[in-house]
Every structure is written in structure tokens, then in C-alpha cells.
C-alpha positions in Angstrom: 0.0 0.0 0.0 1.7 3.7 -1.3 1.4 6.0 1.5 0.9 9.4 -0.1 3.3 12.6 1.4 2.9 16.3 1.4 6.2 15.9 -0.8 3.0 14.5 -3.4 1.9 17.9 -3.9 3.5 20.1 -5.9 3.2 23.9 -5.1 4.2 26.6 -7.3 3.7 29.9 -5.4 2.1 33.4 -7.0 4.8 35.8 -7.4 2.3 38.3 -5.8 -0.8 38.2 -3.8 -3.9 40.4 -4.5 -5.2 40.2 -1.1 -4.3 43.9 -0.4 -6.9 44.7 -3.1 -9.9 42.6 -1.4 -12.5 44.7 0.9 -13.5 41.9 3.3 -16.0 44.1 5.0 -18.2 44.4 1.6 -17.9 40.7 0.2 -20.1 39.7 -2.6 -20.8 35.8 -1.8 -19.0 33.9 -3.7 -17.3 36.7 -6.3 -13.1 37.2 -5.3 -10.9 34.2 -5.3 -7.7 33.8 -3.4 -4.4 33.8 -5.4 -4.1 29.9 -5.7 -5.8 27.1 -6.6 -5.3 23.3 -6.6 -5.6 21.1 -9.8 -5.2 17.6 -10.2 -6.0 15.6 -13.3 -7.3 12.1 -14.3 -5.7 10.6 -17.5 -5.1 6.8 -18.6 -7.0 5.7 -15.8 -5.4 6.9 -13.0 -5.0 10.0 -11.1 -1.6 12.6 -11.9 0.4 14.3 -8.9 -1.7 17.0 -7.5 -0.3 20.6 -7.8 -1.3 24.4 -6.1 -0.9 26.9 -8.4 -1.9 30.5 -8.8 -5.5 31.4 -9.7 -6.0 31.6 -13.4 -8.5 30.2 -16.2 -6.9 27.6 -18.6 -8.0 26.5 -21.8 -10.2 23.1 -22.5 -11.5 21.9 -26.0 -14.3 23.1 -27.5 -15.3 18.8 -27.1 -14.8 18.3 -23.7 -17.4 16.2 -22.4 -18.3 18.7 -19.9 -20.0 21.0 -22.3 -21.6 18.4 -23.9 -22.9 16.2 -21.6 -22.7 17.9 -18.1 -20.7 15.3 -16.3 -19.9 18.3 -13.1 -20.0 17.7 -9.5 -18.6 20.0 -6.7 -19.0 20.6 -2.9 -19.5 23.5 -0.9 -17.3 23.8 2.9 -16.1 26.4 4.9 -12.7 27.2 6.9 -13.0 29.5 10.0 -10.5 30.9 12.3 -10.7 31.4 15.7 -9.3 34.0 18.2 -6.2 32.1 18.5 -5.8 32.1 14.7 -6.0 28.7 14.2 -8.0 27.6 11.1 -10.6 25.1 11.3 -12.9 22.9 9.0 -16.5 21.7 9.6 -16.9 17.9 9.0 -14.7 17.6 5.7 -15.1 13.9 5.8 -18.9 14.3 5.3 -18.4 16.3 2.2 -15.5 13.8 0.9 -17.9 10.9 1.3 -20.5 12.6 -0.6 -18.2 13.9 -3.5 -17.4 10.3 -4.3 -20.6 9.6 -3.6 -21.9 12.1 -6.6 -18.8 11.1 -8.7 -19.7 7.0 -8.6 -23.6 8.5 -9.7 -22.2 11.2 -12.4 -20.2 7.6 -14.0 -16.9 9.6 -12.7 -13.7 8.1 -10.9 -13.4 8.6 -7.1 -10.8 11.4 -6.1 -8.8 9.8 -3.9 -8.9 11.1 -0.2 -5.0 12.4 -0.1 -5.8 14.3 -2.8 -9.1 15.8 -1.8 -8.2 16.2 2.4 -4.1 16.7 1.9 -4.7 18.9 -1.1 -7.5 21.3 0.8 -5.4 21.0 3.7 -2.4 22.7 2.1 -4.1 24.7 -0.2 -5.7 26.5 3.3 -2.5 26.7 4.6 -1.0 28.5 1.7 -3.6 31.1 2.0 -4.3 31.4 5.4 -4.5 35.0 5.7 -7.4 35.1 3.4 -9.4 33.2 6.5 -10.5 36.1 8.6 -11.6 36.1 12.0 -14.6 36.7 13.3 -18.1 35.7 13.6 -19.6 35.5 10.3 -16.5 35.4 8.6 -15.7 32.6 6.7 -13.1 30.8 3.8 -15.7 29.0 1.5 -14.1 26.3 -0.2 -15.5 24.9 -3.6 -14.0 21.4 -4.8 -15.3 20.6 -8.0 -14.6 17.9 -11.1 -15.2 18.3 -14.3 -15.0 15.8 -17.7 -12.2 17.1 -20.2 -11.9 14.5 -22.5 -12.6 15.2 -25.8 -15.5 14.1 -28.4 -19.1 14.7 -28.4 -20.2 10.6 -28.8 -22.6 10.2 -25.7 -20.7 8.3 -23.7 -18.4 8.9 -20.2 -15.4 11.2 -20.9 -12.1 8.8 -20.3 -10.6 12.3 -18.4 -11.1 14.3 -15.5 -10.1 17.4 -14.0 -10.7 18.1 -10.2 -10.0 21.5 -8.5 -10.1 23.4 -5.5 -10.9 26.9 -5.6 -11.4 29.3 -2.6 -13.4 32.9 -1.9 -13.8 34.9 1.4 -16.9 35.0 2.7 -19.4 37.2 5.0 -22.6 36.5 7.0 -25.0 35.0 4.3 -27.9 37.4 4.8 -30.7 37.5 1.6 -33.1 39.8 3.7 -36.5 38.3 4.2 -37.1 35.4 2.1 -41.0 34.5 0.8 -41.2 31.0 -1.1 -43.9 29.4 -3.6 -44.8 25.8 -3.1 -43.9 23.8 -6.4 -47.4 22.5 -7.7 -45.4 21.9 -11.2 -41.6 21.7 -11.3 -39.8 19.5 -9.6 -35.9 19.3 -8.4 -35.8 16.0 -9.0 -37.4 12.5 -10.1 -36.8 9.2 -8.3 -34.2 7.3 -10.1 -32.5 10.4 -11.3 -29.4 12.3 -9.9 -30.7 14.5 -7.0 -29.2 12.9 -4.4 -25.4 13.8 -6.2 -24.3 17.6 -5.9 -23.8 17.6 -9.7 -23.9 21.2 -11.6 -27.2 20.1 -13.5 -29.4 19.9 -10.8 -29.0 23.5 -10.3 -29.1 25.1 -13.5 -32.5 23.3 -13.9 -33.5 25.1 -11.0 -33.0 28.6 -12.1 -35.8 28.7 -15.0 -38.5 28.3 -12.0 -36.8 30.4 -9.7 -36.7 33.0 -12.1 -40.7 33.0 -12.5 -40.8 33.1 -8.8 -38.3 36.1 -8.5 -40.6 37.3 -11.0 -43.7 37.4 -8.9 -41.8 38.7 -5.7 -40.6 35.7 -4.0 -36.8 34.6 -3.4 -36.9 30.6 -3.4 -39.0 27.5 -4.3 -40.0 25.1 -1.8 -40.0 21.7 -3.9 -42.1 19.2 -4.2 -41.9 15.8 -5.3 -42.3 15.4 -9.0 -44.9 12.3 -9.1 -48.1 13.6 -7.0 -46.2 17.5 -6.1 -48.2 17.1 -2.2 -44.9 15.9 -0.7 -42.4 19.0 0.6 -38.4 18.4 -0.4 -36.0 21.3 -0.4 -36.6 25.1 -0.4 -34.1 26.7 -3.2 -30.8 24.9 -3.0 -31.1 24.0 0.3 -32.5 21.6 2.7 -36.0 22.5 5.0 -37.2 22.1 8.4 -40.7 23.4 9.2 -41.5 23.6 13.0 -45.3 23.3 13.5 -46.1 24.2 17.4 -42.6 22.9 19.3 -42.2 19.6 17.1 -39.8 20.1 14.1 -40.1 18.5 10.9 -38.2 17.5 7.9 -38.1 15.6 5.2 -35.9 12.2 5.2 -33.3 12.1 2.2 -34.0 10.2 -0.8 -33.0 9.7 -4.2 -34.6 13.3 -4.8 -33.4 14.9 -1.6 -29.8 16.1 -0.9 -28.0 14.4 2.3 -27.2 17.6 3.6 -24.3 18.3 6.0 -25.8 21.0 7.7 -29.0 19.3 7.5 -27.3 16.3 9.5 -25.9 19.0 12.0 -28.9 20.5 12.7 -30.9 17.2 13.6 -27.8 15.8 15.7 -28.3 19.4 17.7 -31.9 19.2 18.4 -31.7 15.9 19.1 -29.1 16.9 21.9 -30.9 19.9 22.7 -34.4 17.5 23.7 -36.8 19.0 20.9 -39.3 17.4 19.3 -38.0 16.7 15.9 -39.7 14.3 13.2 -37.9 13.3 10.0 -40.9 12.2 7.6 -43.3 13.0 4.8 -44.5 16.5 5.1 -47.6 17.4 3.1 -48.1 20.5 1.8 -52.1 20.0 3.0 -50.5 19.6 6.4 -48.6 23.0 5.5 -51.5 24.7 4.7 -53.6 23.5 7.4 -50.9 24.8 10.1 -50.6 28.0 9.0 -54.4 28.5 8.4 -54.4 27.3 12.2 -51.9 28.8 13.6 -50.1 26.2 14.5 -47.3 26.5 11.9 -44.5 29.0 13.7 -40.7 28.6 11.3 -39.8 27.4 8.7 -36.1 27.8 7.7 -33.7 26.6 5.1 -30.5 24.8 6.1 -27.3 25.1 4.1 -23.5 25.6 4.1 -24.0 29.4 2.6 -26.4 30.6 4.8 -26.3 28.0 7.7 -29.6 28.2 8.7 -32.0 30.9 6.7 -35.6 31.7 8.0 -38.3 32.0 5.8 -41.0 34.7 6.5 -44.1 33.5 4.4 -44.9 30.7 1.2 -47.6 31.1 -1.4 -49.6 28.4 -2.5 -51.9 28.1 -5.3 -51.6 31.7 -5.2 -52.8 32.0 -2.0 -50.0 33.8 0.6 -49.1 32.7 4.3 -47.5 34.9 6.5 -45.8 33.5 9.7 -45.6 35.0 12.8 -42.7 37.0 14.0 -41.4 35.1 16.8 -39.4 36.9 19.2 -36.9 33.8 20.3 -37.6 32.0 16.8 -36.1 28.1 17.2 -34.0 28.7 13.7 -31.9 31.6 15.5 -31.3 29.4 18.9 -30.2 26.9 16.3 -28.2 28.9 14.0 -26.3 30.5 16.7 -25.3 26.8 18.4 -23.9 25.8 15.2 -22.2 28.9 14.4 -20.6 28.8 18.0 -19.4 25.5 17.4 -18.0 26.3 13.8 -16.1 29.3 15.1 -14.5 27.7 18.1 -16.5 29.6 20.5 -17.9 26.6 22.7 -17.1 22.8 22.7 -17.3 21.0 20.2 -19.0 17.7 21.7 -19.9 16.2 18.6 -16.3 16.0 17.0 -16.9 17.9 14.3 -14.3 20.2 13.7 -10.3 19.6 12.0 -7.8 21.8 12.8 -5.6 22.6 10.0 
């Protein structure tokens, strides 16, 4: 068995960093990029030596499978740093397990673990300024694979590429977010991919959302695609609805995304003794709580935003308001997990890796 060393990865350092250039008070999510990158390719079967380079595009051919035939996965994580400057991650094995996961779905080959842990690892290290402290300041980290072998036959490109790129973050905040209820599109279809984080489950999502955006609401609440009375996902991330002190949430499927945050928040209230169900939710029993008054939160959970409340849903254009809590469940959450993130109570779970 080949034990793989740090020596494995080759580095080849910016001659200057832009970092001087970047106003981290006034962060657009997701829009500057640190002065490196890691890329590590997949050619005649087996994977080439990893290397860190600086941030730049490169070229691919106008064939590449990727274009043609979508074969893209990626993950979404976050380094923090605490007061003692030490840089932490937030359950990386969870997000390695489900990138091969996607990959052995998207007909892709498995990135090694060296490659994906080691290589994020030192990558972090190399730009550890770029992690800022503070709460709500973040490092989001975006590993991704895409197919570069050439030809456009329908069939599995023979050639990979997988990457590591990073951006500084802020708080996620979207102001107050209003959802429809899907009574026609769907995320996803049982025996189809959206249980893999691959790139075409979200573009597929942005032709509905736009209609939404269109009629003054942020997101989608999804529903299932075969009878649309089942409640999956709310935009790109996963939802918990809390009707009186019981929470609720959908189990994962072959539709539904096993998300990490999703995990974390059940293994908190679990700890924390509320009432939490994982199960069918109808949208009837949606309706019928809020026309009640029994229906007090609902909130999205997801690496961007960590947990993200939702103020009021639409159905068959019908609006529901919720009520404005003053100690809403979703912020008690939000703020345990963020603690725990950022270093700033114990971790009892085991969650967080110290670079």
C-alpha cells in the first residue's frame, strides 16, 4: 500500500498576492478568489500528482465532455478561524464521502482522499491570511470535477479534472425570504441524480426560480415530482418546518440532498431534547398549520447561509404569513452551530479539524 506525502503535492507559489486589493468588509458571496488554486488531473485511468498553483482560467477543447454532456459535480465547505488564529474545517469527511458519492452516480472516478483532504489542507495553509476572524467570517471552499476528455459521442469522458478553488466570505444574509410551493416543477425524479451535488441539478433550478423572482418571491419550496403534495427542499437548500414545538423534515431520498448542515442541525436538536420528526410532510398539512396557527418557522439549512428563516410561502396563489417570533427556534439553532464552527464553545460532537 503507497502512503501518499505532502512531498505529493507540488506547489508553485504566486509571485504576488492580491489580497491587499480585497475589501472583506463588503464581500459579494461567492465573487473574489484567493491567489491559488489546486488542480489535479485524471488521465489513462489513474489520477496525476496534485499541484497548487496560482488562480487563473486555462484552456479546454471546444469537445470536452463537460459541455456536452454535463458530467460536473462540486462541494461546498467552509474554513473558520478562531481567536487564537487557528483555522478550522466543519466535517470535511462528510463532504469527501458525498463527492465520491456524486462522482460513482455522475459515472466519474473517485478522487482519492489524499488528494481531496491533503490537497484542501495545504491549499488552506498556503492562504491562510485570506481566513478572517470573526463571527460570520468565513473561507468558503468549492471542490469541484469536471470531464475534459474530448469528443461529443454520448458516452463517459475517459478524463477528469478536479479543482479546488477558494473565496472569502461574510454572513449569508438575503433579507427576508417568501417561497412558492412547487405545484409543477420539480428538483428532482426518483431514479435520477438528485441525491449527487452535480452542476445540472442546479441550472435546472434557475428557470422556475426565475418565475418566482418574477412574482416577488426569493426561493422554491420543492415538491416531489410524481403527485407534487410531498415538501423536499426550499431553493438549493435543505428544510425544516417547526409546527407548534415539534420540528419536521423531510428524510433524504434519491430526490433529496444528504445535507451536511441538515445532519448537523438534527444531531443538535436531538441533543438539545426537541421534538424533531424526520418524515413525509404534506403541503395539505402545510396549509392546514398555518391556516391554524399552528405553523411557527420554517427555515432553510445550508453551508452558505447556515440556517435561513423564511418569513411566508404562497400556494396556489394563496400567501401565508408567519408569525414574528421573538426567540424564533431557527436563530437558537443557528447560533449553536455557528458557536461551534467558530471555536466559540465545545465542540462535543467531534466535528471540527484543525488545519
Amino acid at each position: 500500500m503507497t502512503t501518499n506525502t505532502l512531498n505529493d503535492i507540488e506547489i508553485i507559489k504566486a509571485p504576488t498576492s492580491k489580497i491587499d486589493s480585497v475589501d472583506f468588509q463588503n464581500l459579494a458571496f461567492g465573487n473574489v478568489f484567493t491567489d491559488h488554486m489546486l488542480v489535479c488531473d485524471y488521465k489513462d485511468g489513474q489520477w496525476e500528482k496534485p499541484v497548487i498553483k496560482p488562480y487563473a482560467p486555462f484552456l479546454m477543447d471546444p469537445s470536452a465532455k463537460v459541455f456536452h454532456y454535463g458530467q460536473a459535480i462540486f462541494e461546498g465547505m467552509k474554513a473558520y478561524k478562531d481567536v487564537n488564529d487557528d483555522i478550522w474545517l466543519f466535517r470535511p469527511d462528510q463532504n469527501f464521502e458525498r463527492f465520491n458519492k456524486s462522482a460513482v452516480r455522475m459515472a466519474m472516478p473517485e478522487v482519492p482522499e489524499f488528494v481531496f483532504m491533503e490537497g484542501l489542507k495545504e491549499l488552506i495553509r498556503l492562504e491562510k491570511d485570506w481566513v478572517q476572524k470573526g463571527l460570520g467570517n468565513s473561507l468558503y471552499l468549492r471542490p469541484f470535477m469536471i470531464a475534459t476528455g474530448t469528443g461529443v459521442i454520448a458516452a463517459p469522458s475517459q478524463e477528469y479534472r478536479f479543482m479546488i478553488i477558494l473565496s472569502p466570505a461574510k454572513s449569508y444574509y438575503s433579507g427576508e425570504v417568501k417561497v412558492i410551493i412547487a405545484e409543477h416543477f420539480s428538483r428532482a425524479a426518483n431514479g435520477g441524480i438528485g441525491a449527487a451535488k452535480a452542476a445540472g441539478n442546479y441550472s435546472a433550478q434557475f428557470y422556475p426560480t426565475k418565475l418566482a423572482n418574477e412574482k416577488g418571491y426569493q426561493q422554491i419550496i420543492w415538491t416531489d415530482d410524481a403527485t407534487h403534495t410531498k415538501l423536499e427542499e426550499a431553493g438549493t437548500m435543505n428544510v425544516f418546518f417547526r409546527i407548534n414545538d415539534t420540528l419536521f423534515t423531510a428524510p433524504t431520498s434519491e430526490r433529496i440532498l444528504d445535507g451536511i448542515t441538515r445532519k448537523s442541525v438534527i444531531d443538535l436538536v436531538n441533543k438539545e431534547n426537541i421534538a424533531l420528526e424526520v418524515r413525509t410532510v404534506l403541503v395539505d398539512e402545510l396549509v392546514e398549520a398555518a391556516k391554524n396557527g399552528s405553523l411557527k418557522e420554517i427555515f432553510g439549512a445550508g453551508t452558505a447561509a447556515v440556517i435561513n428563516p423564511i418569513v411566508g410561502f404562497s400556494y396556489k396563489d394563496e400567501y401565508y404569513e408567519l408569525p414574528k417570533l421573538e426567540k424564533p427556534m431557527a436563530l437558537k439553532i443557528k447560533q449553536k452551530l455557528t458557536n461551534i464552527q467558530n471555536k466559540l464553545e465545545e465542540d462535543v460532537f467531534g466535528w471540527t479539524v484543525k488545519i
